[in-house]
Structures are given as C-alpha cells and as structure tokens.
N, CA, C and O atoms as a DFTB+ gen file, in Angstrom:
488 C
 N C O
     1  1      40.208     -18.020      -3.135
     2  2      38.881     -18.197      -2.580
     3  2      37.868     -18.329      -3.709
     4  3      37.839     -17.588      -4.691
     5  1      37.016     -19.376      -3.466
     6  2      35.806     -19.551      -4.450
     7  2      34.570     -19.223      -4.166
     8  3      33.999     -20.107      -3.528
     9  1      33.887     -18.233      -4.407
    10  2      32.459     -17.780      -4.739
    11  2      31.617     -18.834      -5.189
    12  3      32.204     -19.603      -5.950
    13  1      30.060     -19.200      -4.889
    14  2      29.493     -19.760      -5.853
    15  2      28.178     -19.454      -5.235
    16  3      28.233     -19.622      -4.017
    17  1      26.835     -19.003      -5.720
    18  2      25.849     -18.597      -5.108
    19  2      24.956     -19.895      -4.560
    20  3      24.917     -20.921      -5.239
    21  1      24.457     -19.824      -3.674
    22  2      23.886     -21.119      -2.830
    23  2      22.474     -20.474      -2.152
    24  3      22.405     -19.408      -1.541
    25  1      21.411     -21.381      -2.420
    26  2      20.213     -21.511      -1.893
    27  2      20.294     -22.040      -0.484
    28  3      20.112     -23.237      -0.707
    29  1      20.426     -21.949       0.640
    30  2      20.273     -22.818       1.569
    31  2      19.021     -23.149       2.291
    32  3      18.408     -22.285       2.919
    33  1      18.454     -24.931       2.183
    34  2      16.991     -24.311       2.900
    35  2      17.067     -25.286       4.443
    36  3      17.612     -26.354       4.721
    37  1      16.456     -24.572       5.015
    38  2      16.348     -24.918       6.118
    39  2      14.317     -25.185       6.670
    40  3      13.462     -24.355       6.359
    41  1      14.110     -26.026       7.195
    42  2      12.751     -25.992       7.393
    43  2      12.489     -26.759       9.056
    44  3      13.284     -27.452       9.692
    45  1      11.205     -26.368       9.395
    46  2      11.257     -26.893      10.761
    47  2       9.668     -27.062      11.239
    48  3       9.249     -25.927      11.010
    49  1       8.819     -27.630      11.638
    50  2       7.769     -27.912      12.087
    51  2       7.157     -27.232      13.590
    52  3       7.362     -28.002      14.528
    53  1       6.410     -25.872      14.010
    54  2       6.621     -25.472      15.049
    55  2       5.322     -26.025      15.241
    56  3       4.378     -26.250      14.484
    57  1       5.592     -26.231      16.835
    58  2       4.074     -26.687      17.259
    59  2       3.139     -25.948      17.269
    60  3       3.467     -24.967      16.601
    61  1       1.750     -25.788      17.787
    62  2       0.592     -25.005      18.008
    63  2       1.369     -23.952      19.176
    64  3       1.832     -24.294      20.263
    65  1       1.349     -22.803      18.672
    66  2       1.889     -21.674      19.976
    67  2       3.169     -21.466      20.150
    68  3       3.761     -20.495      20.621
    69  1       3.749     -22.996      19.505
    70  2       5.169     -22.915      20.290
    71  2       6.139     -22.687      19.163
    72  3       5.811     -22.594      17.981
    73  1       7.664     -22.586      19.754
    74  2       8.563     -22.367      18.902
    75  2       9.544     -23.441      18.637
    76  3       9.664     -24.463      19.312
    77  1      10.419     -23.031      17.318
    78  2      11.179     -23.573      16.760
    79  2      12.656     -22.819      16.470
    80  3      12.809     -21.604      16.601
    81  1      13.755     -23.783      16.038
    82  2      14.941     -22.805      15.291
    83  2      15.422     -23.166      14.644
    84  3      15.773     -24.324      14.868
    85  1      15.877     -22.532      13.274
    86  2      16.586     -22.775      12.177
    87  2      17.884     -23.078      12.250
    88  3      18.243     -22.058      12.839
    89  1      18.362     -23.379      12.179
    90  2      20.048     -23.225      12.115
    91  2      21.157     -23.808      11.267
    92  3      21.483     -24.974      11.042
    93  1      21.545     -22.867      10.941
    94  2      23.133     -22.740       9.649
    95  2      24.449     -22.899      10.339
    96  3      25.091     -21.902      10.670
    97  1      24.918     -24.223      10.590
    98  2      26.872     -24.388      10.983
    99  2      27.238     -24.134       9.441
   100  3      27.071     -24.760       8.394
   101  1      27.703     -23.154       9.737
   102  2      29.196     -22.462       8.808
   103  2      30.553     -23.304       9.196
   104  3      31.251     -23.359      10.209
   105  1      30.597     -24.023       7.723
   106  2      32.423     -24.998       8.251
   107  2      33.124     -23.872       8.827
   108  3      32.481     -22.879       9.166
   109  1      34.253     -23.921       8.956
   110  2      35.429     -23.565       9.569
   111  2      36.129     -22.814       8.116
   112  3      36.749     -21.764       8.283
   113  1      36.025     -23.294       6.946
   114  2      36.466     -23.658       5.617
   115  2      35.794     -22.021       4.839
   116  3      36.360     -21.224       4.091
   117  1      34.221     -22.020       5.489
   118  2      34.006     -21.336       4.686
   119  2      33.259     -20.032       5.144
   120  3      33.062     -19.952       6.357
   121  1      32.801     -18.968       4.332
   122  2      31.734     -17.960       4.830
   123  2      31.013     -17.903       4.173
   124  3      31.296     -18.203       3.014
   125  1      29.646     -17.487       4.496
   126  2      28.141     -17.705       4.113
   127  2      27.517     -15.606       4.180
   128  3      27.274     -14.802       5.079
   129  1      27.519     -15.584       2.531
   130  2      27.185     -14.060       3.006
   131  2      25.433     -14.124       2.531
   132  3      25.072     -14.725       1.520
   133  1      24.519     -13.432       3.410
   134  2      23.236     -13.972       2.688
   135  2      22.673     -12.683       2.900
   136  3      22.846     -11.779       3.717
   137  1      21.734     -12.935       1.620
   138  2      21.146     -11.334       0.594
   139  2      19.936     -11.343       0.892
   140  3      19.509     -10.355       0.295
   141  1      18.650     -12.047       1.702
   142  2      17.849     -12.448       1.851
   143  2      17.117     -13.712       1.838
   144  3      17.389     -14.806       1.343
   145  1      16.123     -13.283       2.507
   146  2      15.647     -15.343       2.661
   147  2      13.825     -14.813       1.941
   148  3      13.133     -13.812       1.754
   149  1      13.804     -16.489       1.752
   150  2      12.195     -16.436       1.070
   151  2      11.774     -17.412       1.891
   152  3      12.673     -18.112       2.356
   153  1      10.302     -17.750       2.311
   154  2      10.061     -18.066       3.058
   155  2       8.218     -19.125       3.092
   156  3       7.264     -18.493       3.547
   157  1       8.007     -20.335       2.693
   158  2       6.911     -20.374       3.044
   159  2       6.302     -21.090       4.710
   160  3       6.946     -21.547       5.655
   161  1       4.661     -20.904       4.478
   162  2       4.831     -21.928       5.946
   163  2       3.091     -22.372       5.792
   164  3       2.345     -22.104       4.851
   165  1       2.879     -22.877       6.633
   166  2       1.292     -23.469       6.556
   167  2       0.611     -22.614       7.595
   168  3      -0.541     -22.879       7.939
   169  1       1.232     -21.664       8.073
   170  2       0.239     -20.772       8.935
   171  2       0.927     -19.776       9.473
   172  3       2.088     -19.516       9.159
   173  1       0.189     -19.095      10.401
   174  2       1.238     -17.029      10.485
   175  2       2.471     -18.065      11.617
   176  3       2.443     -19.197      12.099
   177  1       3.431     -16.920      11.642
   178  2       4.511     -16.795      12.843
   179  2       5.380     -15.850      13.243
   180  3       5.581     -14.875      12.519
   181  1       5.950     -15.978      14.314
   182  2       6.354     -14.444      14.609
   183  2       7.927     -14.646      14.363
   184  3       8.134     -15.710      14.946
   185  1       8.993     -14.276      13.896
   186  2      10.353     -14.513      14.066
   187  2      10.188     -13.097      15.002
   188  3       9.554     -12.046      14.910
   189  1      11.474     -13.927      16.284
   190  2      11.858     -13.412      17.332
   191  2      12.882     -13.405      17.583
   192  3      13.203     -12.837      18.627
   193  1      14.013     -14.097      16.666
   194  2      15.552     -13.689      16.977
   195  2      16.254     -13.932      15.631
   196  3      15.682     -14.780      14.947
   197  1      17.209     -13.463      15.161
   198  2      18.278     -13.960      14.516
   199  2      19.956     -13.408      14.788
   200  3      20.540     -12.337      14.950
   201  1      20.261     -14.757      14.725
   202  2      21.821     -14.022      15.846
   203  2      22.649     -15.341      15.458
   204  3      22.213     -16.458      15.181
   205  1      23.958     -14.886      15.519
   206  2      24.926     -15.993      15.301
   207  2      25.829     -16.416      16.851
   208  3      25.783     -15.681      17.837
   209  1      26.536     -17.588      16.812
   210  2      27.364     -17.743      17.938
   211  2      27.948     -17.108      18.412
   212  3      28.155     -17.130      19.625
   213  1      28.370     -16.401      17.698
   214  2      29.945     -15.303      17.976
   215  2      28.979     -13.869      18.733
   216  3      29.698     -13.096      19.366
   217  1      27.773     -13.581      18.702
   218  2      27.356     -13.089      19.207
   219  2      26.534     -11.477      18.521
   220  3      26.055     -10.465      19.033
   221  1      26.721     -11.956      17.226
   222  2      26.273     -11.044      16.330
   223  2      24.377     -11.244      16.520
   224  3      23.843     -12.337      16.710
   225  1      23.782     -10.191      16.431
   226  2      22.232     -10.065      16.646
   227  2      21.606      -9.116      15.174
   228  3      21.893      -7.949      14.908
   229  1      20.961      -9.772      14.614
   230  2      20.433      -9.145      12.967
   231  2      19.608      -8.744      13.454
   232  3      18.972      -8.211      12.545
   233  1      18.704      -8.488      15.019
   234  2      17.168      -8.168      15.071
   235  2      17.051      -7.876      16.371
   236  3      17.742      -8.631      17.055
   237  1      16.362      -6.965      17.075
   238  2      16.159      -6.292      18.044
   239  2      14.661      -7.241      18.762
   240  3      14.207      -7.193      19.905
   241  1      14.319      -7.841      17.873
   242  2      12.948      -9.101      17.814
   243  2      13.232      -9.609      19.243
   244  3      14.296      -9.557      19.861
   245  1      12.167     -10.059      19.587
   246  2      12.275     -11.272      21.039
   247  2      11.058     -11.809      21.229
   248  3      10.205     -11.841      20.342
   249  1      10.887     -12.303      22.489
   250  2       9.763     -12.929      22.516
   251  2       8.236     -11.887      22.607
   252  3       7.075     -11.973      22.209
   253  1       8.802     -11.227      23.129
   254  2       8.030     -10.031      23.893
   255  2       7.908      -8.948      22.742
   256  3       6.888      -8.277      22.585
   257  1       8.733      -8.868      22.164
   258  2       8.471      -7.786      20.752
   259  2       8.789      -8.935      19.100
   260  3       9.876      -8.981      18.524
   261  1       7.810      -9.546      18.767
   262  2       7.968     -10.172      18.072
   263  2       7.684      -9.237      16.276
   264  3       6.939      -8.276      16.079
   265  1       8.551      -9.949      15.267
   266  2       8.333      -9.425      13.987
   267  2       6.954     -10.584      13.062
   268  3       7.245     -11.653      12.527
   269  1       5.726     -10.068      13.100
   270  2       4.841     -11.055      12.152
   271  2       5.097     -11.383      11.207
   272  3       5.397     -10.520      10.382
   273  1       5.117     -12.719      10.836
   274  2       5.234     -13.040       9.072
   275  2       4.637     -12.542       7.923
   276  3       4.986     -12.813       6.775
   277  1       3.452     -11.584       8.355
   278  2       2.627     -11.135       7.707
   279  2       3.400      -9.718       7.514
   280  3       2.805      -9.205       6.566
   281  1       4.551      -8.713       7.982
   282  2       4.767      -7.983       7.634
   283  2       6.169      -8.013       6.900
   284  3       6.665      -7.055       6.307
   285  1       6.900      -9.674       7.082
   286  2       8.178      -9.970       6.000
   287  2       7.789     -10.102       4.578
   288  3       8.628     -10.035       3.680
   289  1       6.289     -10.325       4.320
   290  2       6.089     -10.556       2.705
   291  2       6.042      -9.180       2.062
   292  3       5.689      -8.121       2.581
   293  1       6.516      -9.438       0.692
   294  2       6.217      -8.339      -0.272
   295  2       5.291      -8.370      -0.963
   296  3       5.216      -9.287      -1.781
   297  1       4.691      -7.798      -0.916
   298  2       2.672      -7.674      -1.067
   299  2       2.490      -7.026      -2.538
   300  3       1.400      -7.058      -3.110
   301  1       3.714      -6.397      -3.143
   302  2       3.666      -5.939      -4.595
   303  2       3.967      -7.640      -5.431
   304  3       3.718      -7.610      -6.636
   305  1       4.367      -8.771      -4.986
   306  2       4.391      -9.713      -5.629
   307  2       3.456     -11.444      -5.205
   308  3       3.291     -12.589      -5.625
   309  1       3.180     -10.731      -4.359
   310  2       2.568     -12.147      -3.275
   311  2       3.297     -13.194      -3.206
   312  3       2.674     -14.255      -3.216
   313  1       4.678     -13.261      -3.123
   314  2       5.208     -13.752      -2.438
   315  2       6.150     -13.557      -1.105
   316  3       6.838     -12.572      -0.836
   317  1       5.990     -14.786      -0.333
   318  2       6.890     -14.294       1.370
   319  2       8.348     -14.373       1.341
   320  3       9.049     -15.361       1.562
   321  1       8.789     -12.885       0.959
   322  2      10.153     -13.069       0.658
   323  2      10.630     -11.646       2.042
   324  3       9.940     -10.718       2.461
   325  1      11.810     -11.987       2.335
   326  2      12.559     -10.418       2.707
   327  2      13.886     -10.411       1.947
   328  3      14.858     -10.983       2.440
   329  1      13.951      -9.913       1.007
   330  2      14.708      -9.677       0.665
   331  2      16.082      -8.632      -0.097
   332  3      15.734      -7.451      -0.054
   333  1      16.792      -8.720      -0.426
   334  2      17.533      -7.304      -1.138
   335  2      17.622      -6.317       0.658
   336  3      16.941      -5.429       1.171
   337  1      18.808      -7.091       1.072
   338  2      19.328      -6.554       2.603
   339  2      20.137      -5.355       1.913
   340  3      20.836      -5.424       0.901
   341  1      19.830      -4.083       2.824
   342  2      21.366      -3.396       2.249
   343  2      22.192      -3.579       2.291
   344  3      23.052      -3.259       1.471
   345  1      22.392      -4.485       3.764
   346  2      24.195      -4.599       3.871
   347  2      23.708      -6.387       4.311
   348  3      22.843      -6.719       5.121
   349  1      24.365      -7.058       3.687
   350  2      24.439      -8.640       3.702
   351  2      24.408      -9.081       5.259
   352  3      25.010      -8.335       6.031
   353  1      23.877     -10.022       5.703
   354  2      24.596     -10.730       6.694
   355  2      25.389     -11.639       6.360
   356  3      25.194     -12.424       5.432
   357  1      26.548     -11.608       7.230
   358  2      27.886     -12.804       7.157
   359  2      27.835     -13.216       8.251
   360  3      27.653     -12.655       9.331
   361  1      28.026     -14.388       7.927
   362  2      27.853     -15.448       8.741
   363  2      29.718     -16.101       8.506
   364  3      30.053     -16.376       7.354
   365  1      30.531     -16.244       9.403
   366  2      31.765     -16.173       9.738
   367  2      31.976     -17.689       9.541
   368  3      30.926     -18.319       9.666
   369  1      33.142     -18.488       9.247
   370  2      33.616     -20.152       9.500
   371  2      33.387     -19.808      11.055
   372  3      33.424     -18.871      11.853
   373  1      33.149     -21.060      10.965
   374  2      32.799     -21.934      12.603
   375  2      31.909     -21.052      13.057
   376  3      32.339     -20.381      13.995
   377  1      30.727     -20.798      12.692
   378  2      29.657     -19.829      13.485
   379  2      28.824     -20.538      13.036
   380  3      28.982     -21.276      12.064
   381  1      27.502     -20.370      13.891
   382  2      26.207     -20.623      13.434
   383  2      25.313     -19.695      13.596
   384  3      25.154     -18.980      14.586
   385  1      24.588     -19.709      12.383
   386  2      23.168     -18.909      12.191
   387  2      22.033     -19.476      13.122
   388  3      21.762     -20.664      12.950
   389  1      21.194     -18.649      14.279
   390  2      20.098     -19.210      14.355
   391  2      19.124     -18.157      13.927
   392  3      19.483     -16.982      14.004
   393  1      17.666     -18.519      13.385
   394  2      16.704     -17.892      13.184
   395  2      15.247     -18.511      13.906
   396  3      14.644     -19.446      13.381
   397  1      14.913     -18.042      14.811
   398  2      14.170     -18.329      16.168
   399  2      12.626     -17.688      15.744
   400  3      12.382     -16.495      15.566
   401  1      11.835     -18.628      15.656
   402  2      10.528     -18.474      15.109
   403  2       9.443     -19.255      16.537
   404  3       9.468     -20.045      17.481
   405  1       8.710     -18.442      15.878
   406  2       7.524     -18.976      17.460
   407  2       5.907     -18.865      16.292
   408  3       5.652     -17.992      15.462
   409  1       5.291     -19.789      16.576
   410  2       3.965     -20.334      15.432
   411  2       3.027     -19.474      16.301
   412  3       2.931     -19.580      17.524
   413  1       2.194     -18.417      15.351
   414  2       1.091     -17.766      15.901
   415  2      -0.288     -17.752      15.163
   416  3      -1.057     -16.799      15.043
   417  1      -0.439     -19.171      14.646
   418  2      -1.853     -19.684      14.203
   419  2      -2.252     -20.376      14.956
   420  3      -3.336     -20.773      14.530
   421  1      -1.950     -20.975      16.256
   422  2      -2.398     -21.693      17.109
   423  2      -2.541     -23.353      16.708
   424  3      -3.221     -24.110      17.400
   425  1      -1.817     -23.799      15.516
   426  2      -1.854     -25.265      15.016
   427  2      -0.439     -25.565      14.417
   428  3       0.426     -24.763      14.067
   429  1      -0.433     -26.854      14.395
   430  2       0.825     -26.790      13.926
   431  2       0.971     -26.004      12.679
   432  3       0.238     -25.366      11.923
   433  1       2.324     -26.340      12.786
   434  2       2.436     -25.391      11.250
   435  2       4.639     -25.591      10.888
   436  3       5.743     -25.510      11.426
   437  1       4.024     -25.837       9.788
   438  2       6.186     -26.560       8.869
   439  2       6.084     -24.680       8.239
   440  3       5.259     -23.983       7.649
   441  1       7.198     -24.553       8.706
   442  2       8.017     -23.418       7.784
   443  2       9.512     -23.931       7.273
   444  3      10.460     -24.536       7.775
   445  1       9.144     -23.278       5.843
   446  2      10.423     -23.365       5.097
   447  2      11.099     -22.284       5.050
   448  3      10.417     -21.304       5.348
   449  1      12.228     -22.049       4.781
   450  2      13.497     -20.768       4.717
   451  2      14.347     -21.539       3.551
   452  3      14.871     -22.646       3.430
   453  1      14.169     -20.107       2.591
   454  2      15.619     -20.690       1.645
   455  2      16.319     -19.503       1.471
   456  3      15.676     -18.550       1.032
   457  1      17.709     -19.328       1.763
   458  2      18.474     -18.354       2.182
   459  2      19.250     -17.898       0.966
   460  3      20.169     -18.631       0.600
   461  1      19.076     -17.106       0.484
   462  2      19.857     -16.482      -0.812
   463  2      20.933     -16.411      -0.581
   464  3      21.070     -15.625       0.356
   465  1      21.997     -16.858      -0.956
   466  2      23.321     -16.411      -0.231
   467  2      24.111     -16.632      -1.024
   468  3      23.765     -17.414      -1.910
   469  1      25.585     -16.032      -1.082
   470  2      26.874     -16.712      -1.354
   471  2      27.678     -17.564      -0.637
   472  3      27.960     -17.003       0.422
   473  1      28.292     -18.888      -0.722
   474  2      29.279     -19.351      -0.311
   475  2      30.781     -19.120      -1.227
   476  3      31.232     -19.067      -2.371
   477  1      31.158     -19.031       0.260
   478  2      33.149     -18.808       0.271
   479  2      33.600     -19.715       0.520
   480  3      33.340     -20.131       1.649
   481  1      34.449     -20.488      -0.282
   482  2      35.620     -21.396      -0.009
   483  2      36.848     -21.210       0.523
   484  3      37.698     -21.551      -0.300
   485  1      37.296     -20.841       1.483
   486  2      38.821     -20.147       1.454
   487  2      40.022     -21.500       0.981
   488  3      41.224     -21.254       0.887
C-alpha cells in the first residue's frame, strides 16, 4: 500500500439562502484519511451535515441545528481552517464524502474546501 499526502479541493457556489454539497467518490482502489479541511468563501455559511454513504455521520449538524462558519475559523491565525482532528476521518474505497453547507449571507456566495488528507493505494 502507498501513502502519499493529498490536498483535495472541492468548491461549490451556494445560492442566496440556499444550499449546496461537496462531495469526495473514494475509488474502490483507495482510502482517503483526512486531518482537516481549510476553507475559504465570499460570505458566512452554516455546514449542516457531513456523512459518508456507508452511513458514517462526522456531525450531529442539520438543518435545524446548524454549525456557523464563523465558529470553524481559528481566530489565533485569521485563517478559516478546522483543523488537527483527533481522530482522522476515513473515508473507505467506494464511499463518498458529503459535506452539506447552506449560505447564510443572504447572496450568493462560492466556497472553497481543501481537505488535508492522506491517500491509500491498496
């Protein structure tokens, strides 16, 4: 098996109010272990889910109890990062990552995600 550390970015355009989703297909081939994500965007938003196919849930988040973007940044560096997870998320072959964001500046607004991670080759 081959290790090699990988940025993955993912980005998506949510409308005024409304939502969007990220999403990571993991080949079959490989696993995706990720250490944190950094994050910019052109205005606030709430992430409200992250969960894979297989049925794994990273966040208790929803629509109704949403997490603000304003409380994922680290404010000792000014940048919008979450990062340094204690325990990694893995993301399994043949699974997909979604990360479910909803725009709460009321305009559009592009968010980027770049996912710190390792990829596995098996």
């Amino acid at each position: 098996m081959a290790e090699s550390p990988f940025l993955h970015v993912l980005e998506t355009t949510l409308p005024g109010n409304g939502s969007g989703t990220l999403s990571v297909l993991v080949p079959n081939s490989e696993k995706l272990t990720i250490h944190g994500f950094r994050f910019v965007s052109t205005g606030t938003f709430n992430l409200t889910g992250i969960r894979t196919t297989d049925g794994v849930h990273y966040t208790n988040a929803s629509q109704s109890v949403e997490i603000p973007s304003t409380v994922l940044g680290d404010a000792t560096n000014g940048y919008n990062t979450l990062k340094d997870f204690r325990v990694p998320l893995v993301v399994e072959g043949g699974a997909t990552l979604y990360i479910e964001l909803e725009d709460s500046s009321g305009a559009g607004n592009t968010v980027t995600v770049v996912l710190d991670s390792i990829k596995e080759t098996r």
